[in-house]
C-alpha positions in Angstrom: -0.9 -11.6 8.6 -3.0 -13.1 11.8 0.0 -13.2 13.8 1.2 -9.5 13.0 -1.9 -8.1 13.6 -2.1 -10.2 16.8 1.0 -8.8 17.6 -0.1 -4.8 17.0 -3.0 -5.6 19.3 -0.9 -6.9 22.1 1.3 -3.7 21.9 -0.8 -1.2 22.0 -2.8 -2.7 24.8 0.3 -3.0 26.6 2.2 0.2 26.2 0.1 2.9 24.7 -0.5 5.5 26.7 -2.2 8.5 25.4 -0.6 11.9 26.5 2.8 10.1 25.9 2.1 8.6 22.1 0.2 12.4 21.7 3.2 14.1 22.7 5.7 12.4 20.8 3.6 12.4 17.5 3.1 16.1 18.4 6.7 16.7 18.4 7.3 15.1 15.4 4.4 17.1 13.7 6.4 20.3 14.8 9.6 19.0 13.5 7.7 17.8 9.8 6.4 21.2 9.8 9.6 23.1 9.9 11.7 21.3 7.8 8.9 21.0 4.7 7.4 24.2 5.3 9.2 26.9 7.6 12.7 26.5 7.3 12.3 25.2 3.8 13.6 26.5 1.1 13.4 24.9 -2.5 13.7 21.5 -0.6 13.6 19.6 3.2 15.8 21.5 5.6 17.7 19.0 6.6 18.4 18.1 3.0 19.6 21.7 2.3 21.8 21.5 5.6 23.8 18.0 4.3 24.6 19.8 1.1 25.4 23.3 2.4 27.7 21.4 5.0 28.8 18.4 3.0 32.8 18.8 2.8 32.6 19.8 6.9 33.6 17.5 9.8 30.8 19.5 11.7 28.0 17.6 9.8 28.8 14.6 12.2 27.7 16.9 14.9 24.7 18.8 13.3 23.5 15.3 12.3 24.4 13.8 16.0 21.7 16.8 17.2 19.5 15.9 14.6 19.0 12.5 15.5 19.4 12.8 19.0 16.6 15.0 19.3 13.7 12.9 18.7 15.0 10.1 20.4 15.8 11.4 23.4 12.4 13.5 23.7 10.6 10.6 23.0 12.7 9.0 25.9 11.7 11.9 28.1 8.1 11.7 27.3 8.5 7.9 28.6 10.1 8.8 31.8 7.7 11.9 32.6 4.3 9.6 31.8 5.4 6.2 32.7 7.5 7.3 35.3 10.5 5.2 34.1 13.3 7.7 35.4 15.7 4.8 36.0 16.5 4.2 33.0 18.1 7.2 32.5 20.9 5.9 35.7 21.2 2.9 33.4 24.8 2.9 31.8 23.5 0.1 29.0 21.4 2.7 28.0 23.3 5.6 27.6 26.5 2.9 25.9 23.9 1.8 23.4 22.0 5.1 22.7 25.3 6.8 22.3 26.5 4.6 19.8 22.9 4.3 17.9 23.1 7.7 17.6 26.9 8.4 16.4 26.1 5.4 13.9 23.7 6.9 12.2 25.2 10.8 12.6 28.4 9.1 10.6 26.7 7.8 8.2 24.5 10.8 7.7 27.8 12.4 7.4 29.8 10.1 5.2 31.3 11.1 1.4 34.4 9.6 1.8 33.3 7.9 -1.4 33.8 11.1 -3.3 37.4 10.4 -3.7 35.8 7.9 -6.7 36.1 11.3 -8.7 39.7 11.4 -8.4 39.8 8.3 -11.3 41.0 8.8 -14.4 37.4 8.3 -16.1 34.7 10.2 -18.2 32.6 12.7 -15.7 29.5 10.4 -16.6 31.3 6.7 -15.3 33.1 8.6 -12.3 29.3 9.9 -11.2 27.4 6.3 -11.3 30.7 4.7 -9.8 30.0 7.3 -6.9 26.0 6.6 -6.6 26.6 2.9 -6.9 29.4 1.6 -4.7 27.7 4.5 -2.0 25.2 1.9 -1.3 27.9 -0.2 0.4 28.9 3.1 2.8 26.2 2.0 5.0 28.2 -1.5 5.2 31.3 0.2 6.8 29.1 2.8 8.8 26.5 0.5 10.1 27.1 -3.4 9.8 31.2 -3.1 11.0 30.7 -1.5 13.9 27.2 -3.0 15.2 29.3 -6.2 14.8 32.4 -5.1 16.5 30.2 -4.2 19.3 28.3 -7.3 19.4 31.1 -9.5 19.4 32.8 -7.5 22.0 30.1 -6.1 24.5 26.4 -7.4 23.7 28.1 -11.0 24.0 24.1 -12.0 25.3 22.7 -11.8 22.2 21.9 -14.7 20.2 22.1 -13.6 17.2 23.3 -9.8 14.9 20.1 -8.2 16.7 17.5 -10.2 14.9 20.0 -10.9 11.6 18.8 -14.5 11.5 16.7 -16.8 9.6 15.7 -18.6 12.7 11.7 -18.4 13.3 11.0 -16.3 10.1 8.2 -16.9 7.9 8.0 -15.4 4.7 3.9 -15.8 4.1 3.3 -12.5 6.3 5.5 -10.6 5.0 4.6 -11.1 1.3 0.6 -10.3 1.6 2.2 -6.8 3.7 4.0 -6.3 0.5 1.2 -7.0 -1.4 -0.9 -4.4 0.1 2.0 -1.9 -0.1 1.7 -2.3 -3.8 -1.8 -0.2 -4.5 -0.7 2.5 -2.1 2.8 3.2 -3.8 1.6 3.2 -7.2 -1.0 5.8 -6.0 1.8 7.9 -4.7 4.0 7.4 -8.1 1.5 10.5 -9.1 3.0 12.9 -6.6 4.6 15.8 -8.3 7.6 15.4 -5.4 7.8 11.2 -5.4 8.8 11.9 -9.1 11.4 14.3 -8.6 13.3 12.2 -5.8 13.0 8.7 -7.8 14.1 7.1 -9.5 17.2 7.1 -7.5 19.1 6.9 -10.9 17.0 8.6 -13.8 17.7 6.4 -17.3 19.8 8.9 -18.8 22.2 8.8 -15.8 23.4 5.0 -17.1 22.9 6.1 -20.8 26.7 6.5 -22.5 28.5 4.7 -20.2 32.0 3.6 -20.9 31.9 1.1 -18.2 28.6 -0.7 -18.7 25.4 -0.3 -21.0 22.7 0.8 -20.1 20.4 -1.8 -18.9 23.6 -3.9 -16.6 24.0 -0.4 -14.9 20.4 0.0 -14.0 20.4 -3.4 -12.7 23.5 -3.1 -10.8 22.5 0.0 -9.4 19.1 -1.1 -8.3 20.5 -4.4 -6.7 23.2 -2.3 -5.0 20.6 0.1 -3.6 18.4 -3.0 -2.7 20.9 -4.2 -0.3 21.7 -0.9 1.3 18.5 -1.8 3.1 19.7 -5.0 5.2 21.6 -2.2 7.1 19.0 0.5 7.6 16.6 -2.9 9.4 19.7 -4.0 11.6 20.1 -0.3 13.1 16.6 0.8 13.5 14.7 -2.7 14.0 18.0 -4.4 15.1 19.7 -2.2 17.5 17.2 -0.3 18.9 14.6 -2.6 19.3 16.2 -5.9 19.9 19.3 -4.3 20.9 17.4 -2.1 23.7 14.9 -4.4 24.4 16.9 -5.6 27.3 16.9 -1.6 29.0 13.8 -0.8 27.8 11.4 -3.8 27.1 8.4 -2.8 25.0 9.1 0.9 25.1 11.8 0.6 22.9 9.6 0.6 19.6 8.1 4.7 19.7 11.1 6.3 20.4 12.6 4.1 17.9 9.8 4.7 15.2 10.3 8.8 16.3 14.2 8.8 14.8 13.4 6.2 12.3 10.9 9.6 10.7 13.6 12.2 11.0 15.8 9.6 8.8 13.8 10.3 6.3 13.6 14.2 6.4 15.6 14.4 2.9 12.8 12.3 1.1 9.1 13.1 -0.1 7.0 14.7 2.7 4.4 11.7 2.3 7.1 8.9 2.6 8.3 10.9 5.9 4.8 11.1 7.4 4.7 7.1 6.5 7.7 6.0 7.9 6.5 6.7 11.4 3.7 4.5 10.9 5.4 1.8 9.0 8.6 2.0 11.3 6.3 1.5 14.2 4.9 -2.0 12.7 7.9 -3.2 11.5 9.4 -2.9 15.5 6.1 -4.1 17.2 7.1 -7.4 14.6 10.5 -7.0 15.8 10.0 -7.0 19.6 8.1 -9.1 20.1 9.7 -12.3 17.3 13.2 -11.1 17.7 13.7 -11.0 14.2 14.3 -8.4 11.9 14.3 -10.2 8.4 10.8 -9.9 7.3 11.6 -6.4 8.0 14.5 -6.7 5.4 12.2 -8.0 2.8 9.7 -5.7 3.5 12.0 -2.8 3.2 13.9 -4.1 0.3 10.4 -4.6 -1.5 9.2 -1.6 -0.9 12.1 0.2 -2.1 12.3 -1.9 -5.1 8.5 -1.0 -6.1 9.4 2.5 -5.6 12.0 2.4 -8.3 10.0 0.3 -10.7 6.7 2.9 -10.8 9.1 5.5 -11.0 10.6 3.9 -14.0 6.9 3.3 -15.0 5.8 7.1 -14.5 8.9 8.0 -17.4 8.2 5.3 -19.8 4.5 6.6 -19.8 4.0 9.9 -18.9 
């Protein structure tokens, strides 16, 4: 824990600069604002956006202007106060923002997997085949092409942007984890944390054909557990060890600035956290080049999520 908190310290004092940070958080205050409280309407904006548009190709590009916006404002904010203008001449930058961005816009967009409904099963088995094997969507959307393009362009790279178990230590991590632990059980109170997990409520894998109960939980839980591996290697993998070779240390804030509008779907409190939490984990990834303590941290938080939600129904 030392040598993350060593490492937070060494950040800031080398890249924060007030009016910049300000503006950015700003921004992303406006943005929270609207989507949870002025375009709202009986959920997050963006949420009711995804669903109103969900069987329409133009979702890639309402998502693409989604993600792009924080990003690149945050970008702009960097170039107006730190006067780093040259980047935006740099063509690295633009290839790998471009493809950050369409990544994640894709996957935003992606329910191919619907075509699971099509089977000849009960309504039930056809819905938890759909929520389950979509965890692996990110594993076509994500890992495929961040590999393709490593193998073929980022050729520098010494590893899958931080993929690796070289120079990882666990210990860290674990007592990061452990301090999450208070903090989510506290939010498993909230009114809306309830209503968005568990991600599969118990009488969703109740009646099954294809499994009982308790293996379906499981194997959705494990599914959904992995989904994360992918969600580290974009956001702490791509754009910070990806981009820390165009933009150095200033690749973690506008990171952590699209890494909160990912979230604009979820609780208001987890959104509001993300940027906080996104912004430690890349700090941790910057500057050790490795994004698997991110993994586990992600993983385990997700996974304690789930479990007090599970905990909230069982005793409420």
């Amino acid at each position: 824990m030392k040598k993350i908190l060593q490492y937070l310290k060494e950040h800031l004092r080398e890249d924060f600069h007030f009016w910049q940070y300000a503006s950015v958080m700003g921004f992303l205050g406006l943005l929270i604002y609207l989507n949870y409280g002025l375009l709202a309407d009986g959920g997050p904006f963006v949420l009711m956006l995804r669903q109103q548009f969900r069987e329409d190709e133009g979702l890639i590009l309402i998502m693409m202007g989604i993600h792009s916006l924080p990003y690149l404002f945050a970008i702009l904010m960097l170039a107006i106060f730190k006067k780093r203008w040259g980047l935006i001449r740099k063509k690295e930058f633009w290839v790998k923002c471009g493809l950050a961005m369409l990544i994640l816009s894709v996957d935003s967009a992606f329910y191919y997997f619907d075509v699971i409904y099509e089977l000849d099963l009960p309504q039930k088995d056809l819905y938890y085949l759909r929520i389950t094997l979509g965890k692996f969507k990110s594993m076509i959307t994500m890992f495929l092409p961040l590999l393709l393009f490593r193998l073929t362009y980022d050729k520098q790279q010494e590893s899958l942007y931080g993929l690796t178990t070289k120079g990882y230590d666990w210990k860290p991590y674990a007592l990061m984890l452990g301090l999450m632990i208070p903090l989510i059980f506290m939010a498993s109170f909230q009114p809306d944390f309830n209503t968005y997990y568990p991600r599969i409520k118990p009488h969703q894998a109740e009646g099954l054909t294809l499994l009982s109960q308790g293996p379906a939980l499981v194997m959705f839980e494990a599914c959904y557990a992995f989904d994360f591996i992918w969600t580290e290697l974009i956001f702490r993998g791509f754009l910070i060890v990806g981009m820390a070779h165009v933009l150095g240390k200033d690749a973690v804030l506008p990171m952590a600035a699209i890494y909160t509008i990912r979230h604009f779907s979820k609780p208001m409190g987890e959104t509001i956290s993300s940027f906080f939490g996104g912004y430690l984990l890349g700090v941790i990834a910057l500057r050790s080049r490795n994004i698997m303590g991110g993994v586990w941290v992600h993983m385990g938080i997700a996974v304690l999520m789930e479990l007090f939600a599970f905990w909230q129904i069982i005793f409420r």
